[in-house]
N, C-alpha and C positions, 0 to 999 in steps of 0.2 A: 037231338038236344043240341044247341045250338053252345057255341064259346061263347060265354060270357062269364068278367070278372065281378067279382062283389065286391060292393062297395068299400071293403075293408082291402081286397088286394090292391083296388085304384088307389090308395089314401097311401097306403106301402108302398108303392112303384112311385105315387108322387112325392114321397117324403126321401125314399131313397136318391130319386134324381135330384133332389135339393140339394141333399148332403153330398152328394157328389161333385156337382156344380160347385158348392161352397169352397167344397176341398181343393179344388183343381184351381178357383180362384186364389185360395190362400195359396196354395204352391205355386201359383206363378207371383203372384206380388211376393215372397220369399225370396224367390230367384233373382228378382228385381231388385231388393233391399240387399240383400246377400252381396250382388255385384255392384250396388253403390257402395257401400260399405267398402270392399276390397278397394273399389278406385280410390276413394277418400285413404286409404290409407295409404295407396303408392304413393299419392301426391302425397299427402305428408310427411312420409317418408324419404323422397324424391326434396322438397323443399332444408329438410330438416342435413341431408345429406353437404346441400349448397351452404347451409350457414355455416354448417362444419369446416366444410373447403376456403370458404370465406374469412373462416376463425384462424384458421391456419395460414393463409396465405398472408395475412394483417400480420399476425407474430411474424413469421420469416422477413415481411419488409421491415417491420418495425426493430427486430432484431441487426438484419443489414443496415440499416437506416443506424442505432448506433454505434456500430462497428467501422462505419465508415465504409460501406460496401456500396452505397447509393449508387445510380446512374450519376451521369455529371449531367445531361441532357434535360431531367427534368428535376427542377428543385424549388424552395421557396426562395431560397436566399440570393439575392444580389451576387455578382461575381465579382471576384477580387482584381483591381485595376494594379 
C-alpha cells in the first residue's frame, strides 16, 4: 500500500504552513516596528535633552548678562570713548 495523504491531510499541511508563514511574517514586521519605534524615541529623547541644555544655558547668559558678568569681547553696545 503505497504513502499517500487525503485530500484533507494536504488541505491541513497547506493551511498550517500559511499560518506559519503569516506568523513568522508578522514577527518579523514586529521586530521592525518595535525597533523604529525605540529609535524614534532616542532621537526624541536625545533632541528634547538639547533644548533642555539650550533652556539652561540662555538662563545662565541671560542671568550673567544682567549681573554684569558678560564677556567685554563680544557685545551689542558701542564702546565707551
Amino acid at each position: 500500500m503505497p504513502d499517500e495523504l487525503s485530500k484533507s491531510e494536504i488541505r491541513k499541511d497547506a493551511v498550517q504552513d500559511g499560518v506559519t508563514a503569516a506568523a513568522q511574517a508578522v514577527g518579523t514586521v514586529t521586530g521592525i516596528v518595535t525597533g523604529a519605534v525605540t529609535d524614534v524615541a532616542r532621537a526624541l529623547g536625545g533632541f528634547a535633552t538639547e533644548i533642555f541644555e539650550i533652556r539652561d544655558s540662555t538662563k545662565r547668559a541671560l542671568r550673567d548678562h544682567d549681573r554684569g558678568d558678560h564677556d567685554q569681547g563680544d557685545h551689542d553696545e558701542a564702546p565707551e570713548v
